[in-house]
C-alpha positions, -999 to +999 in steps of 0.1 A: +207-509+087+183-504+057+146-530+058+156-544+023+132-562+009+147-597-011+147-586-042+165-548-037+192-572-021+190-594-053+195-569-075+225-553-058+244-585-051+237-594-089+222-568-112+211-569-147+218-554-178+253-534-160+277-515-189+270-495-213+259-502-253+280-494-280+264-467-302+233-467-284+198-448-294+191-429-265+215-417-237+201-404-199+226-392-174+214-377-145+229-370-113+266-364-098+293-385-086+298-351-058+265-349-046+267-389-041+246-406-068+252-403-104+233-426-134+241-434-170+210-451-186+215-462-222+191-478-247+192-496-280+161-492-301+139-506-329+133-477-352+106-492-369+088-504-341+102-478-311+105-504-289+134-508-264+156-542-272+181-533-247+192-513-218+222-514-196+234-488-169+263-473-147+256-463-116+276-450-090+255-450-057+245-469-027+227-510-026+195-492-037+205-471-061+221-503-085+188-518-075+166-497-089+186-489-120+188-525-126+152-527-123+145-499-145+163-516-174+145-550-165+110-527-168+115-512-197+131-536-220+109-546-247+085-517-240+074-491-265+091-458-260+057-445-255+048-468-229+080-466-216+076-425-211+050-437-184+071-455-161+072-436-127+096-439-097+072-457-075+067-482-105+108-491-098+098-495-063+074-519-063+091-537-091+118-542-058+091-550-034+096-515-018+124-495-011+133-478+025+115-442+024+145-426+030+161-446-001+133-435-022+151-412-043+173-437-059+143-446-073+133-411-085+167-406-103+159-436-123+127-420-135+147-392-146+173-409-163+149-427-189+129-395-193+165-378-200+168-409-226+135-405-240+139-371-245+178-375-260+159-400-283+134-379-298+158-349-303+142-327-275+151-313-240+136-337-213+102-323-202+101-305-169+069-294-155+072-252-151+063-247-113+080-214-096+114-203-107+142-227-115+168-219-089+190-244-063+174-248-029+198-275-015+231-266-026+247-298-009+229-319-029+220-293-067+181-296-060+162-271-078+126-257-067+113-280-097+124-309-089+115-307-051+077-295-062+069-321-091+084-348-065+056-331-038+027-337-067+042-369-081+043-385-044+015-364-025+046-352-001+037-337+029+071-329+054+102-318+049+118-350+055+091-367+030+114-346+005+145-351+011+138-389+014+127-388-023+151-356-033+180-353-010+173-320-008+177-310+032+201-340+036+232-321+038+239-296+059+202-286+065+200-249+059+176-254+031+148-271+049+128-234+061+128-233+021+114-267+013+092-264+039+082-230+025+076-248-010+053-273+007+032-250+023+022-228-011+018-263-032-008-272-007-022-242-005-026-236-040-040-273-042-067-265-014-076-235-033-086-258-062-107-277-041-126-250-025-133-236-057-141-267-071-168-273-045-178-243-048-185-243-086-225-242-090-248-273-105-269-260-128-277-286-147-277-325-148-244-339-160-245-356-192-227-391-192-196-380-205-192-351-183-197-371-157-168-397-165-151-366-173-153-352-133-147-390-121-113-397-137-107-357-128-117-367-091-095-403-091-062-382-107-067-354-079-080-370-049-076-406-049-051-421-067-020-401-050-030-413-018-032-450-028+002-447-048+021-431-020+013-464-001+023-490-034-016-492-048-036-479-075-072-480-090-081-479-124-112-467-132-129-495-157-166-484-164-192-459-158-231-473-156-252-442-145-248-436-108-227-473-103-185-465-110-167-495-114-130-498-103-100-521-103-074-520-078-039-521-086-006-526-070-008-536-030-040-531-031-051-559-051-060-584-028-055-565+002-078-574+030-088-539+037-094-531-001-132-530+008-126-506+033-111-486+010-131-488-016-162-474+006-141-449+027-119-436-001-128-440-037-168-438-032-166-413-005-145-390-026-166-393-056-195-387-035-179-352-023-168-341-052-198-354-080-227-368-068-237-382-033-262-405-052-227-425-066-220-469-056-187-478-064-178-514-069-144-532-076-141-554-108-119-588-101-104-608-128 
């Protein structure tokens, strides 16, 4: 049986915001009731204002697939569209206290069903990041190449059965996995390229303030912030004060006990590869 945490088995038992709006704004379906999970996400909107007044859903699925899409329409409602274009699937999951990894997809088909929205809203296909040819890899299940490498960026994925916990792809009858596995190894190849030639780029000169904010965010998207959101936390980066970076922790790591640890053995470490090994990192607490 599934570790739910209390509030996935909340919002199963008694989910919000569950139908469908009359007329509504913006439409998302993603999904299919064949391969198992299928969602209809629809929203009403303030024109003036773009901001979501309501949302309901239909799901058909397992416990944590009605969870999250319950959550999603919790989330967004009363959000810009704008902000709402921002929402990711591991946002759904922590809004549930966590989901099972294996369940984790449920909560990646909600991500795409507001971005389908989104895009129905403002008249345009929904936006689909162009890595490798689009072609099906798990035919059990309709996974494309795409959608199994933007969930390997989104979620730092590293094994096959990372993937098909968050995609489904490989769930089935298995003769796809040789190809995920295939797709994981040139992402992460490509991606240590990157950083070699990153490291390897020359200093010439010292960095002006502004290019140096510029190479920490760069650093914090690359290097640290996937590895902290994989696990439920985040780090925002607040201010910059010559070789002192100042950061906020987000998510589980707010609070957490071993947040100093990472703050020294993960953010400041990283920064001091990749920048300057001259940088002090402290956390802001409000």
């Amino acid at each position: 049986m599934w570790d739910y945490s209390e509030k996935v088995k909340e919002f199963f038992k008694n989910p919000r915001n569950v139908g469908e709006i009359e007329n509504p704004d913006a439409v998302g379906e993603v999904g299919s009731i064949i391969c198992g999970d299928a969602l209809r996400l629809t929203l009403r909107i303030d024109k003036k204002t773009e901001k979501i007044i309501d949302a309901k859903f239909k799901t058909f699925g397992c416990a944590s697939a009605i969870a999250s899409s319950s959550a999603l329409t919790e989330i967004i409602k009363g959000m810009t569209i704008e902000a709402a274009s921002k929402v990711t699937n591991q946002d759904i999951a922590d809004y549930l206290g966590g989901l099972p990894e294996e369940k984790m997809h449920c909560s990646v088909m909600g991500m795409e069903a507001l971005e389908a929205a989104i895009a129905n809203y403002r008249g345009a296909p929904a936006k689909k990041e162009m890595i490798g040819q689009e072609k099906i890899i798990c035919k059990c299940f309709s996974v494309t190449d795409q959608k199994i490498i933007r969930a390997i960026k989104e979620n730092n994925l590293k094994t096959v059965d990372e993937v098909t916990h968050y995609t489904k792809a490989g769930g089935g009858c298995g003769k796809c996995k040789p190809e995920i596995e295939k797709l994981l190894n040139e992402f992460w190849e490509k991606e240590e390229t990157k950083i070699i030639q990153h490291k390897e780029v020359p200093r010439k000169k010292k960095l002006t303030n502004l290019e140096r904010i510029s190479l920490i965010k760069e650093t914090m998207e690359r290097e640290i912030r996937p590895q902290l959101k994989a696990d439920g936390g985040d780090v925002e980066l607040i201010d910059v004060d010559r070789n002192k970076v100042y950061v906020k922790f987000l998510g589980v790591c707010l609070g957490c006990p071993s947040a100093g640890v990472t703050l020294k053995e993960l953010v400041e470490a990283k920064l001091r590869e990749f920048i300057d090994s001259d940088i002090m990192v402290e956390e802001v607490k409000e």
